[in-house]
mmJSON file of the N, C-alpha and C atoms, coordinates in Angstrom:
{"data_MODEL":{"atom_site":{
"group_PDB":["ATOM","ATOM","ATOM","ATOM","ATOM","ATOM","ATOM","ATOM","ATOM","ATOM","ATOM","ATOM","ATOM","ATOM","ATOM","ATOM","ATOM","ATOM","ATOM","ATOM","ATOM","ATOM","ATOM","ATOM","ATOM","ATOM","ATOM","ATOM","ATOM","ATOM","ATOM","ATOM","ATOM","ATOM","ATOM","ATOM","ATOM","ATOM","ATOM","ATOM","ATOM","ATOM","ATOM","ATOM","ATOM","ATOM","ATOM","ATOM","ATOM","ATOM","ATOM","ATOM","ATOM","ATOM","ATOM","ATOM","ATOM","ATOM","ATOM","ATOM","ATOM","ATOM","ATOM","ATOM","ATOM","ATOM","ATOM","ATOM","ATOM","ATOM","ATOM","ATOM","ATOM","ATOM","ATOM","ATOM","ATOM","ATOM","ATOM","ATOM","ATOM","ATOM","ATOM","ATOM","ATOM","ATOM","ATOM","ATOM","ATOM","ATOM","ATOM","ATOM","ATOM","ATOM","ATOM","ATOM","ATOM","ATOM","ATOM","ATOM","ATOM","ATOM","ATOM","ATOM","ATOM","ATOM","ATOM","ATOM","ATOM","ATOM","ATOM"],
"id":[1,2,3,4,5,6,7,8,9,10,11,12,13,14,15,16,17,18,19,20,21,22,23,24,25,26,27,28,29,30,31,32,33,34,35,36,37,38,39,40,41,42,43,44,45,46,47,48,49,50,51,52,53,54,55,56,57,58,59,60,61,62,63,64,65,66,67,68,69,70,71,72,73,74,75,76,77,78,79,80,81,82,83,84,85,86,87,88,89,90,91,92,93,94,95,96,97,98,99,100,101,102,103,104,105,106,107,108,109,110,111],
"type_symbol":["N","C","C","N","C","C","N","C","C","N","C","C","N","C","C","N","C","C","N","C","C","N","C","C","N","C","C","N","C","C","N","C","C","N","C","C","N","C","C","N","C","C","N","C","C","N","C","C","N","C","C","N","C","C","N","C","C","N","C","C","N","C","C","N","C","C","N","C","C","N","C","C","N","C","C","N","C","C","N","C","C","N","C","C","N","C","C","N","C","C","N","C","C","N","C","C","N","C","C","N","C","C","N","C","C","N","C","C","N","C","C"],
"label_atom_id":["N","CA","C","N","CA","C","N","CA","C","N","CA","C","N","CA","C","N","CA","C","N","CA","C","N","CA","C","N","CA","C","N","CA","C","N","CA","C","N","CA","C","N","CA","C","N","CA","C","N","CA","C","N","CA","C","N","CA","C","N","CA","C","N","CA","C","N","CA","C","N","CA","C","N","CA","C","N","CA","C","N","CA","C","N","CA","C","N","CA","C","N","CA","C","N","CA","C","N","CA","C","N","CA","C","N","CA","C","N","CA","C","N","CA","C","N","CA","C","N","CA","C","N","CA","C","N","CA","C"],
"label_alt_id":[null,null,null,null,null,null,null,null,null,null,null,null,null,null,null,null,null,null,null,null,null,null,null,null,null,null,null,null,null,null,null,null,null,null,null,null,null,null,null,null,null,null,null,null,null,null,null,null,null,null,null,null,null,null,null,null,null,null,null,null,null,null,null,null,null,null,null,null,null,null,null,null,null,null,null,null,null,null,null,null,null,null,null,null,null,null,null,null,null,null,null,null,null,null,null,null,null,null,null,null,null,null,null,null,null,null,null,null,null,null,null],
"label_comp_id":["UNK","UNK","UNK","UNK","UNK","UNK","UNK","UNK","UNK","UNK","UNK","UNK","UNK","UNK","UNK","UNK","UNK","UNK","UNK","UNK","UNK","UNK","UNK","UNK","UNK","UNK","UNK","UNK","UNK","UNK","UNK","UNK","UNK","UNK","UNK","UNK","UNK","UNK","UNK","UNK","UNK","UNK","UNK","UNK","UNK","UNK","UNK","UNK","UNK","UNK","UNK","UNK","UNK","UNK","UNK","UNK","UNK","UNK","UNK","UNK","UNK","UNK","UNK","UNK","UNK","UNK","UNK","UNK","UNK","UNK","UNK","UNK","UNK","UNK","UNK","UNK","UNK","UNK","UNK","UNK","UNK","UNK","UNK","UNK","UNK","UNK","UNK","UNK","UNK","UNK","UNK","UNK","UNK","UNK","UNK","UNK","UNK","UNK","UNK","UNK","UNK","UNK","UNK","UNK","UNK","UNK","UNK","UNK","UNK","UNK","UNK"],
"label_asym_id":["A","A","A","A","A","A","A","A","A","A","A","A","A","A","A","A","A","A","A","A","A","A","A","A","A","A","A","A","A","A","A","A","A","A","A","A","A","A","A","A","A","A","A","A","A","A","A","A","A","A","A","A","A","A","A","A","A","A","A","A","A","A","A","A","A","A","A","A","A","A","A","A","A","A","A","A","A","A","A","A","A","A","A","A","A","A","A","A","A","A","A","A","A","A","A","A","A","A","A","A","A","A","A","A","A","A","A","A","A","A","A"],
"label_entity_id":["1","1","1","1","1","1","1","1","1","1","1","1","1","1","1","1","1","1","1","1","1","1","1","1","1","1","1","1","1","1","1","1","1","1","1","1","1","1","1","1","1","1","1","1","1","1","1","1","1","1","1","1","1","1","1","1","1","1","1","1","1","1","1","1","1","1","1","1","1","1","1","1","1","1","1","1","1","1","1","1","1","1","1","1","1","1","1","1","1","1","1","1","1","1","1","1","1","1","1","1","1","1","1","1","1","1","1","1","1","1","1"],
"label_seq_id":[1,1,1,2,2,2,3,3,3,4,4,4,5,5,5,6,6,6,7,7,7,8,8,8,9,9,9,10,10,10,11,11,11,12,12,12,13,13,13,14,14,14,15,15,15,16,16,16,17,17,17,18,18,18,19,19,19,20,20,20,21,21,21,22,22,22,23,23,23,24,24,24,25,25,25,26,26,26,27,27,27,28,28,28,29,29,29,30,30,30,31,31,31,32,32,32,33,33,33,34,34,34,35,35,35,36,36,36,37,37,37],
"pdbx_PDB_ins_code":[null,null,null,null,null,null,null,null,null,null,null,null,null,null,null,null,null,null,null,null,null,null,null,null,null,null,null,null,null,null,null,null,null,null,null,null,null,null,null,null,null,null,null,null,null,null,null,null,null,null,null,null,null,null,null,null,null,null,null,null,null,null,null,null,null,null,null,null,null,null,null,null,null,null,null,null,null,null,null,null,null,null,null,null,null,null,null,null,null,null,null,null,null,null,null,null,null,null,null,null,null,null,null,null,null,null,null,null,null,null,null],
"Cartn_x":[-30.85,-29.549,-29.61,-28.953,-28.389,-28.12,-29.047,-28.55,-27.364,-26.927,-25.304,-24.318,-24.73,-23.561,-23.622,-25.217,-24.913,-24.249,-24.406,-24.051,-22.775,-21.747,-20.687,-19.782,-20.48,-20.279,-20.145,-21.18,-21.457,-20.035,-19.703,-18.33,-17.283,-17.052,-15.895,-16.211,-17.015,-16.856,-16.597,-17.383,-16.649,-15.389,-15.087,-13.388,-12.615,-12.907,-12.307,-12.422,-13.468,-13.665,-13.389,-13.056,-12.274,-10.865,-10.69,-8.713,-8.33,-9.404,-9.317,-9.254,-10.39,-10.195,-8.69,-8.349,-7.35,-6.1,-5.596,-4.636,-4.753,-5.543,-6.027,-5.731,-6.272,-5.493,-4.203,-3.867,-2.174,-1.723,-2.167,-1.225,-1.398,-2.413,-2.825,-2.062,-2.151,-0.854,0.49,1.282,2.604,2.639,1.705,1.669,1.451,1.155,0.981,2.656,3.359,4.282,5.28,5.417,5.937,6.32,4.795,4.588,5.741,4.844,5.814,6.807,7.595,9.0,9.459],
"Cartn_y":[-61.532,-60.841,-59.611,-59.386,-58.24,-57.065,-55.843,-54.598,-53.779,-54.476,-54.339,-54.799,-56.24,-56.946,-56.227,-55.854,-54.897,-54.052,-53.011,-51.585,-52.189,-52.627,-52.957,-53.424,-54.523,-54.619,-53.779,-53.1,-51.874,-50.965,-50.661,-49.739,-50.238,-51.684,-52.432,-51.796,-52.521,-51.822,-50.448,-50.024,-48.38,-48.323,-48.474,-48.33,-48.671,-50.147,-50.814,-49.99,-49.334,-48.99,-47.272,-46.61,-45.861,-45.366,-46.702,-47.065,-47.068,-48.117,-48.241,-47.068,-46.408,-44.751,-43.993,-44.276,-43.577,-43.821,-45.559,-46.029,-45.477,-45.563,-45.116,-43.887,-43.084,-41.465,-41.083,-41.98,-41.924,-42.533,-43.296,-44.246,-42.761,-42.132,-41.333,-40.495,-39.722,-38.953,-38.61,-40.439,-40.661,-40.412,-40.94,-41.144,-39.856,-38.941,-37.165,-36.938,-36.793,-36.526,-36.916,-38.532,-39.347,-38.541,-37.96,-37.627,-36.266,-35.147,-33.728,-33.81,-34.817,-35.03,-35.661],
"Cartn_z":[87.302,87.26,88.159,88.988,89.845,89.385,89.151,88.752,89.069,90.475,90.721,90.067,89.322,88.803,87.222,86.48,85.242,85.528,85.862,86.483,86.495,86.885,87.272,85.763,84.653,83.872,82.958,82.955,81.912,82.554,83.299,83.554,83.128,83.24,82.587,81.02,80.967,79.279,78.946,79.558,79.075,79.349,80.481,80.56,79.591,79.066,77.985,76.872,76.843,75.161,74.958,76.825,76.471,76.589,76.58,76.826,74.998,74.69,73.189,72.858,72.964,71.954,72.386,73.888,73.988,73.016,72.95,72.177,70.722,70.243,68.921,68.359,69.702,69.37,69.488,70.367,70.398,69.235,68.589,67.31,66.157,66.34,64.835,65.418,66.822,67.268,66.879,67.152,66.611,65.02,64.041,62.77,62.157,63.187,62.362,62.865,63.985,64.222,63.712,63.37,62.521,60.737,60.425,58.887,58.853,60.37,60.294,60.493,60.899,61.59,60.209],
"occupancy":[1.0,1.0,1.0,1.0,1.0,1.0,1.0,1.0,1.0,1.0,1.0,1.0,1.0,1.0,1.0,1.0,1.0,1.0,1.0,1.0,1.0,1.0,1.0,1.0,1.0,1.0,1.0,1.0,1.0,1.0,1.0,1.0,1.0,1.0,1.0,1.0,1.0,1.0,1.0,1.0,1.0,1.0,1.0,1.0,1.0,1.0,1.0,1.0,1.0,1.0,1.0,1.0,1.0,1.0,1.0,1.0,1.0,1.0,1.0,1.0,1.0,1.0,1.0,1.0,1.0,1.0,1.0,1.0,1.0,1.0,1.0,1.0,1.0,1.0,1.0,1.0,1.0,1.0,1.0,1.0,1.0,1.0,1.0,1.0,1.0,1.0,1.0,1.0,1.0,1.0,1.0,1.0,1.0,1.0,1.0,1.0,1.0,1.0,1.0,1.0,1.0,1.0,1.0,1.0,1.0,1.0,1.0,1.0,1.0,1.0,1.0],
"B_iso_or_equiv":[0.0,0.0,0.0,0.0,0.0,0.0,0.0,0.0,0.0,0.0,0.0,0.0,0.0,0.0,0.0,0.0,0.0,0.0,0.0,0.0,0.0,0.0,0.0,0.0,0.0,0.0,0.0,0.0,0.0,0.0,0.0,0.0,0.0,0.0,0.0,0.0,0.0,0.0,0.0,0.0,0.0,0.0,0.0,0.0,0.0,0.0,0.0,0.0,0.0,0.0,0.0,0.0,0.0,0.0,0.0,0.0,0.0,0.0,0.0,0.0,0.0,0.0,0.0,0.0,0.0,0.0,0.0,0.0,0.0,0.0,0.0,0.0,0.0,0.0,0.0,0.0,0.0,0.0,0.0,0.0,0.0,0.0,0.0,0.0,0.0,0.0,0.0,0.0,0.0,0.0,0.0,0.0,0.0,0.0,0.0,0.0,0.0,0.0,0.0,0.0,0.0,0.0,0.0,0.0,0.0,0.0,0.0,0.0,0.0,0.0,0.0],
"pdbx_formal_charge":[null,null,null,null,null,null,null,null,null,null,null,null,null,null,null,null,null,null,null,null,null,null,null,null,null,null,null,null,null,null,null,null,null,null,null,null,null,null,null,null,null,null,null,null,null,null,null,null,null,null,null,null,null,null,null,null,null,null,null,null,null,null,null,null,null,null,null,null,null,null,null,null,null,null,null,null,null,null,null,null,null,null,null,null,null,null,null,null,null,null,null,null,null,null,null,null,null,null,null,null,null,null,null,null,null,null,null,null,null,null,null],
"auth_seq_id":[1,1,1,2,2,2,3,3,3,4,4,4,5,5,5,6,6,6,7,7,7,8,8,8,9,9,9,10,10,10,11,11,11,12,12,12,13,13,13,14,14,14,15,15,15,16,16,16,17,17,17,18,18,18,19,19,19,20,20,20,21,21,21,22,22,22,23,23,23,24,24,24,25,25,25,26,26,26,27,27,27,28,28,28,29,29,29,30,30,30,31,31,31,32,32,32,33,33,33,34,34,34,35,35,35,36,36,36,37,37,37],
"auth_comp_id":["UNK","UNK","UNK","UNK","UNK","UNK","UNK","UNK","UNK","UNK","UNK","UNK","UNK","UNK","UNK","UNK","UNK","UNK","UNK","UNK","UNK","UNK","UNK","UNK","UNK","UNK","UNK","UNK","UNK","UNK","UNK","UNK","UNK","UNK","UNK","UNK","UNK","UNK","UNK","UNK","UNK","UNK","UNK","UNK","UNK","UNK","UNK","UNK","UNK","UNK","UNK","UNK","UNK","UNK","UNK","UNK","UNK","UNK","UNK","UNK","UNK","UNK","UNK","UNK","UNK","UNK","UNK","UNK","UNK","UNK","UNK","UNK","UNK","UNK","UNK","UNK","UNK","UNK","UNK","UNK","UNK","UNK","UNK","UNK","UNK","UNK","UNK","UNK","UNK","UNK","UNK","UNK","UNK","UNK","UNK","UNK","UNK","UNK","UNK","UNK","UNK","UNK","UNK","UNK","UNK","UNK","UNK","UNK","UNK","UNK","UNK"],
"auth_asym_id":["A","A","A","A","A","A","A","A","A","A","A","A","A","A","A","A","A","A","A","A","A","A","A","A","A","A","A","A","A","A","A","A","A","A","A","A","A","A","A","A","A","A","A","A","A","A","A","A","A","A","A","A","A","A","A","A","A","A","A","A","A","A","A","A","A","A","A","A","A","A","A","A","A","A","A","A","A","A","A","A","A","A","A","A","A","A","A","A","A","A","A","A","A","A","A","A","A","A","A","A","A","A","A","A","A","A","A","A","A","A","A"],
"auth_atom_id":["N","CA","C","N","CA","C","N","CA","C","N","CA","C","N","CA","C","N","CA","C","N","CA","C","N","CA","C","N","CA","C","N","CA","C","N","CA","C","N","CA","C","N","CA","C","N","CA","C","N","CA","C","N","CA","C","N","CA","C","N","CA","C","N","CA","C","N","CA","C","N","CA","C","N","CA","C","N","CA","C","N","CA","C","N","CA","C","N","CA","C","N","CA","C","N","CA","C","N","CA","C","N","CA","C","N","CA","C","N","CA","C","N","CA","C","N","CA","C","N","CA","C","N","CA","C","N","CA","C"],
"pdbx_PDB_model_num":[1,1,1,1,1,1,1,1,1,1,1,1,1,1,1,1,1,1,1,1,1,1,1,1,1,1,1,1,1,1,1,1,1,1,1,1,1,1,1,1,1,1,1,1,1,1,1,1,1,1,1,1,1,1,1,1,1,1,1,1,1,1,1,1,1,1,1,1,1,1,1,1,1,1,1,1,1,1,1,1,1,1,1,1,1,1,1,1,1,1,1,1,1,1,1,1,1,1,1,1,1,1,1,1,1,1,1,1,1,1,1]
}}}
C-alpha cells in the first residue's frame, strides 16, 4: 500500500468526521435557540 494513498485517506476521514462534529454542533445550536426562543 502507498503511503500516499493512506495519507490521503486518513484526510478524507478527518474531513468527514469533522463535518460530522460540525452538523452536530449546529443541531445542539438550533435546539438551545429553539429552547430560549
Amino acid at each position: 500500500v502507498n503511503a500516499l494513498v493512506v495519507e490521503t485517506i486518513l484526510q478524507k476521514v478527518a474531513i468527514v468526521l469533522v463535518v460530522a462534529m460540525l452538523q452536530k454542533c449546529v443541531q445542539y445550536v438550533f435546539v438551545v435557540i429553539a429552547v430560549i426562543v
